[in-house]
C-alpha positions as CSV (number, residue, x, y, z in Angstrom):
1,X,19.3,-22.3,-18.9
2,X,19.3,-22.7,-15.1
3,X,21.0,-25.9,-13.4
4,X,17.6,-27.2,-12.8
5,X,16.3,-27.0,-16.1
6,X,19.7,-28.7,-17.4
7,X,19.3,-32.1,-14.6
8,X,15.8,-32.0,-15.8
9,X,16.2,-32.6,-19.5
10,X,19.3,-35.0,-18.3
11,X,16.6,-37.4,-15.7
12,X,14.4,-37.6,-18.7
13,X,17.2,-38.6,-21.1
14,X,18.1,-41.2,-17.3
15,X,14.7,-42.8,-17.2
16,X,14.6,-43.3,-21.4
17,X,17.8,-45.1,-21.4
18,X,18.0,-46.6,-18.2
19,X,13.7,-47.8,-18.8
20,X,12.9,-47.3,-21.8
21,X,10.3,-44.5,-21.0
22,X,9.4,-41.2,-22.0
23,X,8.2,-39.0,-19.4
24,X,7.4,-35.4,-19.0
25,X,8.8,-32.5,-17.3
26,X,6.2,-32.4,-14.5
27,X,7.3,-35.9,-13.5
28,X,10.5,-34.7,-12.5
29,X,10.7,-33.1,-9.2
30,X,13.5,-31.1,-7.8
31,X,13.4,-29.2,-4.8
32,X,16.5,-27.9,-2.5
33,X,18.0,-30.7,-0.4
34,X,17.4,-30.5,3.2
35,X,20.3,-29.1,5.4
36,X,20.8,-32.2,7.4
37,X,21.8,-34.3,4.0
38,X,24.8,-33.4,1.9
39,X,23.9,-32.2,-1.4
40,X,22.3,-29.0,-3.2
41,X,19.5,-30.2,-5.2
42,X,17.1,-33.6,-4.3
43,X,15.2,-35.6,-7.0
44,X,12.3,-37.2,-5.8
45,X,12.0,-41.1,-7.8
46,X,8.7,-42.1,-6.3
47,X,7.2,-40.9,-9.8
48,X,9.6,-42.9,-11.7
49,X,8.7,-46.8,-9.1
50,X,6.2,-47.9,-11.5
51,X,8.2,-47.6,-14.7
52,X,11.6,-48.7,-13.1
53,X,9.8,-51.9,-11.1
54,X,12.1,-51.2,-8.8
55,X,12.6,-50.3,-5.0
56,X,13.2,-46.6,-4.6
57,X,16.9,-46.4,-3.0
58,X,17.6,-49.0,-6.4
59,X,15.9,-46.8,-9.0
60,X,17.7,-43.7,-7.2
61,X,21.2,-45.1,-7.6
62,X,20.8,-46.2,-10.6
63,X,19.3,-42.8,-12.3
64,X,22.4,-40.9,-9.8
65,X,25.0,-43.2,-11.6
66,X,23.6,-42.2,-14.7
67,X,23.7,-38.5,-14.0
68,X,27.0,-38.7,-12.4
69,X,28.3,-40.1,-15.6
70,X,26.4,-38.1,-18.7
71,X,26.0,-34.6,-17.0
72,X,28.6,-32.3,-15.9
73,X,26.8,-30.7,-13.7
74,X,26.6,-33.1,-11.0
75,X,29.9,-33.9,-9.0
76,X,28.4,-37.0,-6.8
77,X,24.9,-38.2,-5.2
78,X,23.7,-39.9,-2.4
79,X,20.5,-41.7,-1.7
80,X,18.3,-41.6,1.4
81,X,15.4,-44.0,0.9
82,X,13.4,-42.5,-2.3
83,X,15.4,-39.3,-2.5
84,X,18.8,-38.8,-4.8
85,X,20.6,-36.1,-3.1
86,X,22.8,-34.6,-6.1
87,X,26.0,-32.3,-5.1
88,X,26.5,-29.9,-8.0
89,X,29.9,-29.2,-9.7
90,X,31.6,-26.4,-8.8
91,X,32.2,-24.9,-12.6
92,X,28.3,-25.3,-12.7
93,X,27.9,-23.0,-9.8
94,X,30.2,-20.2,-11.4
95,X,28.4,-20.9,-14.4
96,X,25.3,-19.8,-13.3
97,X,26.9,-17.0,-11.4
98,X,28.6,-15.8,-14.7
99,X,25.0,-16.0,-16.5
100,X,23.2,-14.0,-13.3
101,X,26.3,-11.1,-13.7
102,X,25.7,-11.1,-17.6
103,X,22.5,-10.2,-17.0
104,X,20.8,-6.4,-15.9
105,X,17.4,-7.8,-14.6
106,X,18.2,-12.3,-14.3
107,X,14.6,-13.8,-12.8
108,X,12.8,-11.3,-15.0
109,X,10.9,-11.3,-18.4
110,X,10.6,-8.7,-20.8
111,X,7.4,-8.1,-22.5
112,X,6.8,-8.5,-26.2
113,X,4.7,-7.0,-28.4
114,X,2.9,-10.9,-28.0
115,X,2.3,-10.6,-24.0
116,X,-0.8,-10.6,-22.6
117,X,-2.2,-6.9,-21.2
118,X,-2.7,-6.5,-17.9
119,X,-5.1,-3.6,-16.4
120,X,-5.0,-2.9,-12.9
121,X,-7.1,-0.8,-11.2
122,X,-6.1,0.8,-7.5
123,X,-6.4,4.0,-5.3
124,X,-10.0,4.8,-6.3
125,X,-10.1,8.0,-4.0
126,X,-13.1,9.7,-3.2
127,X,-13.2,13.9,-4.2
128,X,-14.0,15.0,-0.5
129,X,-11.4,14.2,1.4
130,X,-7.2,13.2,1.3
131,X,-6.1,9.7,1.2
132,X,-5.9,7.8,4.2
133,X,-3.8,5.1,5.5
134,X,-6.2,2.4,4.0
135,X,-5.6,4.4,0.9
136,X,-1.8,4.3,1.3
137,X,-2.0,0.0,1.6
138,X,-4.3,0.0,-1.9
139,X,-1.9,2.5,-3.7
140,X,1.3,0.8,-2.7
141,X,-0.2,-3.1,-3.0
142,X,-1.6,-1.7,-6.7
143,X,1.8,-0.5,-7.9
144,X,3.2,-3.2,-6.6
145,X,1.9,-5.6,-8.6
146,X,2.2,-3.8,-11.8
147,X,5.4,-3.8,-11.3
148,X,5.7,-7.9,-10.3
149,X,2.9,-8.4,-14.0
150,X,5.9,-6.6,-15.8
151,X,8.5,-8.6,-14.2
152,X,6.6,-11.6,-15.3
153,X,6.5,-10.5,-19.2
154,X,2.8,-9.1,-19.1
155,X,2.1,-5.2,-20.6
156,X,0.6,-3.7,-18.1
157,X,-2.1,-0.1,-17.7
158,X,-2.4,0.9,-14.6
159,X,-5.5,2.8,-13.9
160,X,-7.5,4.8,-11.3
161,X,-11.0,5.5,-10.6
162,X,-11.9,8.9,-9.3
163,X,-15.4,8.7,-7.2
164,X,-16.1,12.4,-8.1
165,X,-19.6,12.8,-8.0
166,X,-22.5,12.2,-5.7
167,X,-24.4,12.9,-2.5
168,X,-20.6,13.1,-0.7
169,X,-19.3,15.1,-3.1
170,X,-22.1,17.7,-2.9
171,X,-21.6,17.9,1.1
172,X,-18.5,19.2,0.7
173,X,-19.3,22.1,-1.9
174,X,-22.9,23.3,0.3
175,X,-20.1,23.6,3.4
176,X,-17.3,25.1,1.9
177,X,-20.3,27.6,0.2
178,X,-21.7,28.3,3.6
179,X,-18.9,28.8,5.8
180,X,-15.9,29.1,3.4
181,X,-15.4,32.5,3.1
182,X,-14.0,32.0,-0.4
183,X,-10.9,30.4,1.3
184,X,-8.9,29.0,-1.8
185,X,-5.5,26.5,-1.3
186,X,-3.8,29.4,-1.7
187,X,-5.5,31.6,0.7
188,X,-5.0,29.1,3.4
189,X,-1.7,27.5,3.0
190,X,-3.1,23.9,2.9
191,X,-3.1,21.3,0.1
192,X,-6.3,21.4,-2.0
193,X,-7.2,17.9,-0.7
194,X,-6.8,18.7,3.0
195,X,-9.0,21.9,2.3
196,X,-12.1,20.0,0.8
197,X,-11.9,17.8,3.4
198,X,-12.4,20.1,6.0
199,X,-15.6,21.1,4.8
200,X,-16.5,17.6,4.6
201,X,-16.0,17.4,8.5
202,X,-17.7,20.9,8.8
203,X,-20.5,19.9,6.8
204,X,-21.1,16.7,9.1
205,X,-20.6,19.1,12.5
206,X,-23.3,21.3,11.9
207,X,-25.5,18.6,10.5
208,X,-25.6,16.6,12.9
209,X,-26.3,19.9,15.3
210,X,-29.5,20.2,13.0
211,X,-30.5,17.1,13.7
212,X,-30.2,16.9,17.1
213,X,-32.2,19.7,17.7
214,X,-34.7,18.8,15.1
215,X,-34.6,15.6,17.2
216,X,-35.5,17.1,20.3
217,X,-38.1,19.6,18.5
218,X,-40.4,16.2,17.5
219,X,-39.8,14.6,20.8
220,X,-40.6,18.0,22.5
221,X,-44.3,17.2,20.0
222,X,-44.7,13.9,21.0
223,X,-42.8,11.3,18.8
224,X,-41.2,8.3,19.9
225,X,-36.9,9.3,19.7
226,X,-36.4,6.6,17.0
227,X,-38.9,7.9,14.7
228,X,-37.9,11.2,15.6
229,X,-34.5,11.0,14.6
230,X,-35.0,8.9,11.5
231,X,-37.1,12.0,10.8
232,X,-35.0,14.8,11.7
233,X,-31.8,13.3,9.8
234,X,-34.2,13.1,6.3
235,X,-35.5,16.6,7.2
236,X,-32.2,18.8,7.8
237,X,-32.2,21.8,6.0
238,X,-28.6,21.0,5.2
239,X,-29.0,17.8,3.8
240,X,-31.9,18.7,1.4
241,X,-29.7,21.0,0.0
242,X,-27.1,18.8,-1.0
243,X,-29.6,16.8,-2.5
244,X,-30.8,19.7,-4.0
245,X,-27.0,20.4,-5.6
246,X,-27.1,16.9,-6.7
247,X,-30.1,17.1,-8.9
248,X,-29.1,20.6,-10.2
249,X,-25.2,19.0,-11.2
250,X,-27.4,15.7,-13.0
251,X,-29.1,18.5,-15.2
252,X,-25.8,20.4,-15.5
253,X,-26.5,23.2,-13.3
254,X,-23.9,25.4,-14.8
255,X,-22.9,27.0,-11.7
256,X,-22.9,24.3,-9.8
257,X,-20.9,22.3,-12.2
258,X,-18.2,25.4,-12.1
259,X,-17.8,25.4,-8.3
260,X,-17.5,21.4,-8.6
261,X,-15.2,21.4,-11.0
262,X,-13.2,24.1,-8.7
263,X,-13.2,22.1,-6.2
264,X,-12.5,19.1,-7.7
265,X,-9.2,20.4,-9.3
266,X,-7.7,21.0,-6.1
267,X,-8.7,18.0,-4.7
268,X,-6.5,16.6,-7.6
269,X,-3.7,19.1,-7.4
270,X,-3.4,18.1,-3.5
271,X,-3.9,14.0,-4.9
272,X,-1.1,14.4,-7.0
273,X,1.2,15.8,-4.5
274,X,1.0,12.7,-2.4
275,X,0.9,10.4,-5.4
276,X,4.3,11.2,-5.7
277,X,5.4,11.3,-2.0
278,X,4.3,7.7,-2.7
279,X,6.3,6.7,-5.6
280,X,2.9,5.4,-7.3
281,X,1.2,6.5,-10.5
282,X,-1.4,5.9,-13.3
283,X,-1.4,5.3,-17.0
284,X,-4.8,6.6,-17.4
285,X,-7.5,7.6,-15.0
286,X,-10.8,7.2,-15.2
287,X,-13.7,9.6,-13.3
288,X,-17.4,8.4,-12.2
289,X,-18.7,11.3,-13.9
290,X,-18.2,10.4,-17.5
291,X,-18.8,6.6,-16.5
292,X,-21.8,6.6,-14.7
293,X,-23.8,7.4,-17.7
294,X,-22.1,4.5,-19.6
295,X,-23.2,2.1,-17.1
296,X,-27.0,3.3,-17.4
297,X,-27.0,2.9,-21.4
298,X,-25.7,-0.4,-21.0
299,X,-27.8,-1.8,-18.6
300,X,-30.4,-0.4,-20.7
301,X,-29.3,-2.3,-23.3
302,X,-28.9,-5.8,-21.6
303,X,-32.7,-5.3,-20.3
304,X,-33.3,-5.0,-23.8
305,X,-31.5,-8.4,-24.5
306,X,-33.4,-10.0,-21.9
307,X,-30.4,-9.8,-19.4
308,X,-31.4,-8.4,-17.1
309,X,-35.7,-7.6,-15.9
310,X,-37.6,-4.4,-14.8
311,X,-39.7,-4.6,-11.6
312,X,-43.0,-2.8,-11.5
313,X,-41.7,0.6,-9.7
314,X,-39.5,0.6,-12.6
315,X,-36.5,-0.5,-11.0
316,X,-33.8,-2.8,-13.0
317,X,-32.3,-5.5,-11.5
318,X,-30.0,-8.6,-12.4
319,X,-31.8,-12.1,-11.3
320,X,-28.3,-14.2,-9.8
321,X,-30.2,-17.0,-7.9
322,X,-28.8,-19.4,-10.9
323,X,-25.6,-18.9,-9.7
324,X,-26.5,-18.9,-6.0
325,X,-26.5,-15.3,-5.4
326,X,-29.5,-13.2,-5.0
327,X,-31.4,-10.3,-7.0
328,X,-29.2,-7.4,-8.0
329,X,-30.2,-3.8,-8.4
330,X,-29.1,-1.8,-11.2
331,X,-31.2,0.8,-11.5
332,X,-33.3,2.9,-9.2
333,X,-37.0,3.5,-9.7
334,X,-36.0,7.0,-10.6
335,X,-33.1,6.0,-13.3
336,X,-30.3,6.2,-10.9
337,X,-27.3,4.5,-11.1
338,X,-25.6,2.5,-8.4
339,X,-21.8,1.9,-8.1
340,X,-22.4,-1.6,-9.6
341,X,-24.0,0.2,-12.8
342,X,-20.9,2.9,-12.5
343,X,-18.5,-0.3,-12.3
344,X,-20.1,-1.3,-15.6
345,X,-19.7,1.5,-17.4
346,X,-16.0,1.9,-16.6
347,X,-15.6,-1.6,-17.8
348,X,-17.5,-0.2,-21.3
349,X,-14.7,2.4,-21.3
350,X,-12.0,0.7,-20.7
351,X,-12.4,-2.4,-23.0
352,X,-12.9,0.3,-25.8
353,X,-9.9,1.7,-24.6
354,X,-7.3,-1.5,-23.9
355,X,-7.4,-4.9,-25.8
356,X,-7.7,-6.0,-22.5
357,X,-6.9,-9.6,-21.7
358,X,-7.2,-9.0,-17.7
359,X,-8.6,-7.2,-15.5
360,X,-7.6,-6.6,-12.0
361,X,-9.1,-4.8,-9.4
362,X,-7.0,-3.6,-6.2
363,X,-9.9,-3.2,-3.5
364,X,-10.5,-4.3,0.0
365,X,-12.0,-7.4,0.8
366,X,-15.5,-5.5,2.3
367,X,-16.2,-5.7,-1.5
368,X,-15.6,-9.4,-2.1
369,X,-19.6,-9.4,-2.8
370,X,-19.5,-6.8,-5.3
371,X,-16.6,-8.0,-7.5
372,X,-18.6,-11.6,-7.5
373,X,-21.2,-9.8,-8.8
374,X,-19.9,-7.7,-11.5
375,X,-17.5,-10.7,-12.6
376,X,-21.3,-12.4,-13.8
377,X,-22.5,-9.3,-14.9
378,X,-19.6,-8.5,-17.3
379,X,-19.4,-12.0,-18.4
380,X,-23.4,-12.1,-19.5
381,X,-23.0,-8.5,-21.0
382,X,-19.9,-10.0,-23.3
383,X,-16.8,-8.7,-21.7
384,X,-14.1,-11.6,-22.7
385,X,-12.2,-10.9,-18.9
386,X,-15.4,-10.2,-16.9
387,X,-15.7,-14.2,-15.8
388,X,-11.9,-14.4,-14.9
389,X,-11.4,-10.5,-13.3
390,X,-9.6,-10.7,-10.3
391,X,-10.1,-8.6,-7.0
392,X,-6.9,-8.4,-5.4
393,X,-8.8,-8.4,-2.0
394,X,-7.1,-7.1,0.6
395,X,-7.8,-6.3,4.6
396,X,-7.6,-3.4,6.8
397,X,-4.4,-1.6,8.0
398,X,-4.5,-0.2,10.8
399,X,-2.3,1.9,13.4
400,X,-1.8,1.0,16.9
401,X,-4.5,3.5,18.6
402,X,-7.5,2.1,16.6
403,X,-9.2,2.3,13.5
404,X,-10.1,5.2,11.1
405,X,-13.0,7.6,10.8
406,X,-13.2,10.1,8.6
407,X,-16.4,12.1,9.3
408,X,-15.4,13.1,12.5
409,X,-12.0,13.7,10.7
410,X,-9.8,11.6,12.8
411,X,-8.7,10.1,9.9
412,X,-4.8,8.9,9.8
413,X,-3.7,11.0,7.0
414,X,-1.6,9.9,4.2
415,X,0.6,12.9,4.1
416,X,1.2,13.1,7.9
417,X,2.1,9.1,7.8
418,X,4.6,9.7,5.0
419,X,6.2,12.9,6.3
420,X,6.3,11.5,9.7
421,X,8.0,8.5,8.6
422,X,10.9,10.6,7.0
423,X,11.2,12.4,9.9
424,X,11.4,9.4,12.1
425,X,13.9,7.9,9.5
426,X,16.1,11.1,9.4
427,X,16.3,10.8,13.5
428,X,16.7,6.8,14.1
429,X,19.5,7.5,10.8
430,X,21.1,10.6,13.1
431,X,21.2,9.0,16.2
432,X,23.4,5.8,15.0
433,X,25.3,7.9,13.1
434,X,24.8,7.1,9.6
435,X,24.9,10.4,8.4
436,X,28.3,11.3,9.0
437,X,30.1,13.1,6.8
438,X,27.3,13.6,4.4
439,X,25.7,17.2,3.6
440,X,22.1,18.3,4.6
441,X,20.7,17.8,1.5
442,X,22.4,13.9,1.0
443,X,20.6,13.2,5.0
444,X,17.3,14.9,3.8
445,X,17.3,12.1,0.4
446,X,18.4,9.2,2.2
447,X,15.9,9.9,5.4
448,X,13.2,9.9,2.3
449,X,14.4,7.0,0.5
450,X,14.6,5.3,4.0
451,X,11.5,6.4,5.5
452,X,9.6,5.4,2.3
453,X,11.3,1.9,2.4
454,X,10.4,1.4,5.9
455,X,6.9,2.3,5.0
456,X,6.4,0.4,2.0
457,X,8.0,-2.5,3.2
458,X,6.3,-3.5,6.6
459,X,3.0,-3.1,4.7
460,X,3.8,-5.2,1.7
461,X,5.4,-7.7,2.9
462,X,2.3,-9.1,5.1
463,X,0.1,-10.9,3.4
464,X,-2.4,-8.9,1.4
465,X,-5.2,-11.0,2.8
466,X,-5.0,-10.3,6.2
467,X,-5.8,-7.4,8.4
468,X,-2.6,-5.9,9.7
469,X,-1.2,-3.3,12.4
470,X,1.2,-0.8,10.9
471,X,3.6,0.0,13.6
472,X,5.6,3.1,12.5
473,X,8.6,2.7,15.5
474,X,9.1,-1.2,14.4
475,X,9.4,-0.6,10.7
476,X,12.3,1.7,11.3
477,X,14.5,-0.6,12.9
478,X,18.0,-1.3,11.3
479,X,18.0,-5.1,12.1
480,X,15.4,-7.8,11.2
481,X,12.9,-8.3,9.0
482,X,12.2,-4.4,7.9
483,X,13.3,-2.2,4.7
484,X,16.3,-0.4,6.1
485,X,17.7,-3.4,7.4
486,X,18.0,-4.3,3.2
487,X,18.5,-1.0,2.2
488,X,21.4,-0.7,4.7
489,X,23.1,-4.5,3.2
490,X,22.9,-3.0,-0.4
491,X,24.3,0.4,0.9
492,X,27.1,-1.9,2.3
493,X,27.7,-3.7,-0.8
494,X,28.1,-0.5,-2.8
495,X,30.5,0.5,-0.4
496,X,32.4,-2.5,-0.7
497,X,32.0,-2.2,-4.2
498,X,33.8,1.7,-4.7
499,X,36.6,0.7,-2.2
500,X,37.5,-2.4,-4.8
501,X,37.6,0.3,-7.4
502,X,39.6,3.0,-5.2
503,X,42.1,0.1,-4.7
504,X,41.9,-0.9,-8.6
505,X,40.8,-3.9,-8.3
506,X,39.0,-5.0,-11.6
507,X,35.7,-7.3,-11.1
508,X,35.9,-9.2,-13.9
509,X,32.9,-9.7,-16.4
510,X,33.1,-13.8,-16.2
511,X,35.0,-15.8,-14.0
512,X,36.9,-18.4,-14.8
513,X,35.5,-22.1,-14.1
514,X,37.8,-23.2,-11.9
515,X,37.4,-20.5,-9.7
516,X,37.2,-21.5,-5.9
517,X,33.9,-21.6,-4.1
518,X,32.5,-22.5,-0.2
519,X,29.6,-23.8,0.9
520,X,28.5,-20.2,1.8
521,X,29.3,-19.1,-1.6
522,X,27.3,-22.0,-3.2
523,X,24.0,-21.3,-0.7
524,X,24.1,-17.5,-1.9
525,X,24.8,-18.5,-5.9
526,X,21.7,-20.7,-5.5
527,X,19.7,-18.2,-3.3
528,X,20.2,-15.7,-6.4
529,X,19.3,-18.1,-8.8
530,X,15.9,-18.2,-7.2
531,X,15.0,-15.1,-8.1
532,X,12.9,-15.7,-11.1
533,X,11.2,-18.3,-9.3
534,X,9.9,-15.8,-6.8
535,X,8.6,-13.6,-9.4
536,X,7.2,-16.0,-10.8
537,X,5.0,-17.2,-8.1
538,X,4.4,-13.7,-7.1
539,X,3.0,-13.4,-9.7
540,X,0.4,-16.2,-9.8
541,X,-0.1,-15.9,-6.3
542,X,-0.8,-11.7,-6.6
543,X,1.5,-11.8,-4.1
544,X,4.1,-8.2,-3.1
545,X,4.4,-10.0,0.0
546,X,6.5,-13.1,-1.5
547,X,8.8,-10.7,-3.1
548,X,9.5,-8.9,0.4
549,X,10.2,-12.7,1.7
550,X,12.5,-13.3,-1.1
551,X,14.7,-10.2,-0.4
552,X,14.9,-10.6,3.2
553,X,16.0,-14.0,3.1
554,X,18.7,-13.0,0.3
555,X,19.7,-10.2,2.3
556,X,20.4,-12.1,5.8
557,X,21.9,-15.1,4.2
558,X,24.5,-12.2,2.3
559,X,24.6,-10.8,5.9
560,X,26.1,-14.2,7.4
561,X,28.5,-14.4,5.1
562,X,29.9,-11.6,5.1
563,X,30.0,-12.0,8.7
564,X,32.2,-15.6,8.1
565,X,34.0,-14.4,5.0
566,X,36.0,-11.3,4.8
567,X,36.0,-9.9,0.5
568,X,38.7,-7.2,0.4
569,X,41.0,-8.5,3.4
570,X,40.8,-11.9,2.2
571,X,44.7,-12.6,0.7
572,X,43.7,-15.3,-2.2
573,X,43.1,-13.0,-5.2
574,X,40.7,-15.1,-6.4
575,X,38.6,-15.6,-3.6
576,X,38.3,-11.8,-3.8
577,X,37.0,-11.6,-7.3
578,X,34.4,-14.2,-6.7
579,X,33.4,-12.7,-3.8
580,X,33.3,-8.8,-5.3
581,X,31.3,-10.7,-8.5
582,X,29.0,-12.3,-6.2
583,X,28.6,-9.3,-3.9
584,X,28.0,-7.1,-7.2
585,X,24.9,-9.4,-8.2
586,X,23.1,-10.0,-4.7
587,X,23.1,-6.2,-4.3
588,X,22.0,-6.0,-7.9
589,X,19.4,-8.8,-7.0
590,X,18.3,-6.8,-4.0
591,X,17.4,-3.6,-5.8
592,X,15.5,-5.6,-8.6
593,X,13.5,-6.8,-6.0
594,X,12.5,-4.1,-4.0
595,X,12.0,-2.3,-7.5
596,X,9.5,-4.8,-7.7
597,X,7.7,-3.3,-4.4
598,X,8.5,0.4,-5.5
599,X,11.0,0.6,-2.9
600,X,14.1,2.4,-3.9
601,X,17.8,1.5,-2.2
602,X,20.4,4.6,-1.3
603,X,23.7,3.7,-2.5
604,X,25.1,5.1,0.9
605,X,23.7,5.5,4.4
């Protein structure tokens, strides 16, 4: 039980004797004192005026004298106006520090075979082309949060949705026909991924040379250049034959169904490839090719229950104006599906799948409509979590020379990001010497774990809401708020850690109460101690980014004192072996934490 919890139960037990009151936990609030008042914890009494009928510095003395004499763990108080300052006892402080070093993962819950499950959904690539830096924020926000569900004693599935079929997909299969040459992954040397998306870009060059001189061929005939244009991009000989793919792969063309599913599987070979560059990963995944067909036959079937209506081209469509929305389409006129129909057919899947009990959705916040939308769909069509599915909506990254566009394929690559980080990792690393002494191979798998970190963490720790601007140079910066700058304090604390053990020093497994302690000592115990706190509100809040907050501030208070306090020159033996105990946990701390953002921490550099 934490120190809070304990001066919790003993206010209540304050106010009962001291009033004759019972009150409950919620009317007891503790928060840390403020700097410029002595004391670690503060107990607000305003809550407690109208049962003590009493003035607040009065009914704060009283209830301090009380605690002061029935609970150990306070040492003295002081009162400033309706605020009781409490100073905790020194044996309570290693207390808590012996119950952080007994255990492995302290701040963290363990799921039982009880806990809620948690699906979350992230990455949702598209077949035609490699991830993209947009991409890399969604994959590393989604795993993310898995992780920080876990941490908070959810089960968790985490899940992907493949867009693998459509109008898209078929422009990059009519190119790499036309002007491939039969050019494999192998045949080239590039990653299937990077290959199919190549022919996307081809496909796009020459149609928009089509266009343009179909453009000038109606002008040239007399038509206005609006109209001609609007015309000429319909009648492209290269777009009617993608449409023309697209109806032959709905009737299961068969060889157009074998070069997509050619295609297709080196898109995923090349996906998986930088899935794992990225640390991230799925417990299932999902593909809009065996969905889409789900969503039709149950829209089909909530027109039959009256959910939904059928216009008079035959269209379907959802009527929302009762919940002030508008209409929604669900069907074409021609029985086609639209991603809101595809959305509903995963969700079919899925909760046939998973006794789901929530449903999250990792997209960016251009789709806030959408999710709105499917929420009331889901919930009319009898999914328990469609009314309370969250979209973890997040905004653009980009880098500092502009946005991305993918057609013209100046996209910012996911693989070129990642390897470029590394590289730049492996150089900043070289140049202030960390590497000494270590072999090529050690440099290559710390510049990685490094690089990644870097990466990782100056995305996640900005607010998921907001747009951002990735800066590569400023993430890999040894000092401040970044991901090496932690990664280099654990590496620190390790080393600290195998020199105690090359000079046999044994860090005890509890310390004994009486154990001295400084202020310093006391701010990082406490600091620790709010570890499962953080988790815990990064996980209401969906929020990687308090998490980050929570490790940097850990790591830069650790940082000052070390900077005051020296741990193996210091000449009291026991002031070395609470230091080594305390050092051993906020390093321990550390790495729980950034597990938590899929950031891993070198145990040298």
């Amino acid at each position: 039980m934490s120190i809070e919890n304990k001066i919790c139960g003993s206010v209540i037990k304050a106010v009962k004797e001291l009033y004759g009151a019972d009150v409950p936990e919620t009317m007891v609030q503790l928060q840390k004192t403020k700097r410029e008042f002595e004391g670690n914890l503060t107990l607000v009494v305003f809550p407690f005026l109208k049962i003590s009928r009493k003035k607040p510095e009065d009914t704060a003395q009283e209830i301090g004298e009380y605690l002061k004499a029935n609970d150990e763990n306070i040492s003295t108080f002081n009162v400033v106006k309706g605020f009781l300052n409490l100073v905790i006892a020194p044996a309570a402080w290693i207390g808590l520090l012996n119950s952080i070093n007994a255990d492995e993962k302290y701040g963290e819950k363990q799921a039982g075979e009880d806990s809620p499950l948690g699906m979350i959904e992230y990455s949702s690539p598209n077949t035609n082309k490699p991830l993209h830096l947009g991409h890399v924020r969604n994959n590393l926000l989604g795993w993310s949060l898995a992780q920080i569900m876990q941490a908070n004693g959810n089960k968790v599935v985490k899940t992907n949705i493949v867009n693998d079929r459509g109008i898209h997909i078929c422009k990059s299969m009519l190119a790499w026909l036309k002007y491939g040459n039969g050019e494999t992954p192998e045949t080239s040397g590039k990653k299937g991924d990077h290959l199919i998306g190549d022919y996307y870009v081809a496909f796009d060059k020459h149609y928009r040379a089509e266009v343009k001189q179909l453009t000038e061929q109606y002008v040239a005939e007399g038509m206005g250049a609006e109209e001609a244009e609007k015309k000429a991009k319909e009648e492209a000989p290269l777009i009617k034959e993608a449409h023309e793919m697209l109806v032959k792969w709905e009737q299961n063309d068969p060889e157009v169904r074998a070069l997509w599913k050619k295609m297709n599987d080196w898109v995923y070979a090349g996906f998986d490839e930088t899935y794992k560059a990225m640390g991230v990963g799925f417990d299932k995944i999902y593909y809009e090719s065996d969905t889409y067909l789900k969503g039709k036959a149950k829209v089909e079937e909530g027109l039959a229950k009256g959910l939904f209506f059928r216009k008079d081209d035959n269209s379907v469509w959802a009527d929302l104006t009762g919940e002030g929305l508008d209409q929604k389409l669900l069907l074409r006129s021609d029985g086609t599906s639209v991603y809101m129909t595809q959305d509903i057919g995963t969700a079919e899947m899925r909760f046939k799948d998973y006794p789901i009990d929530k449903m999250i959705y990792v997209v960016g916040n251009e789709q806030n409509y959408h999710f709105q939308v499917l929420s009331i769909l889901l919930d009319r069509l009898g999914f328990k979590w469609g009314k309370e599915l969250v979209h973890f909506s997040y905004g653009m990254v980009e880098l500092p020379n502009g946005k991305m566009k993918s057609r013209e394929g100046t996209v910012v690559d996911a693989d070129e990001l990642v390897a470029e980080m590394i590289y730049d990792a492996k150089k900043t690393s070289e140049e202030l010497g960390k590497f000494n002494d270590m072999t090529e191979e050690e440099r290559n798998e710390i510049a990685r774990i490094v690089g990644m970190g870097a990466l990782k963490y100056f995305i996640l720790k900005v607010d998921a809401r907001k747009n951002m601007l990735f800066n590569p140079e400023e993430s890999i910066d040894f000092n401040g708020n970044t991901g090496p700058f932690i990664q280099y304090t654990y590496a620190r604390i390790r080393s600290i850690m195998r020199k105690a053990a090359e000079q046999q020093i044994a860090v005890p497994e509890t310390l004994d109460s009486n154990m001295p302690l400084n202020d310093k000592e006391v701010e990082l115990i406490q600091k620790m101690s709010e570890y499962g706190a953080a988790v815990a509100q990064a996980g209401k809040d969906y929020s990687p980014s308090g998490i980050a907050n929570y490790c940097y501030e850990l790591t830069k208070q650790f940082n000052q004192f070390y900077h005051d306090y020296s741990i193996l020159r210091e000449e009291d033996p026991a002031k070395v072996l609470v230091r080594l105990v305390l050092a051993q946990n906020v390093a321990k701390t550390i790495k729980n934490g950034m597990a938590l953002l899929g950031i891993e921490v070198p145990e040298r550099m």
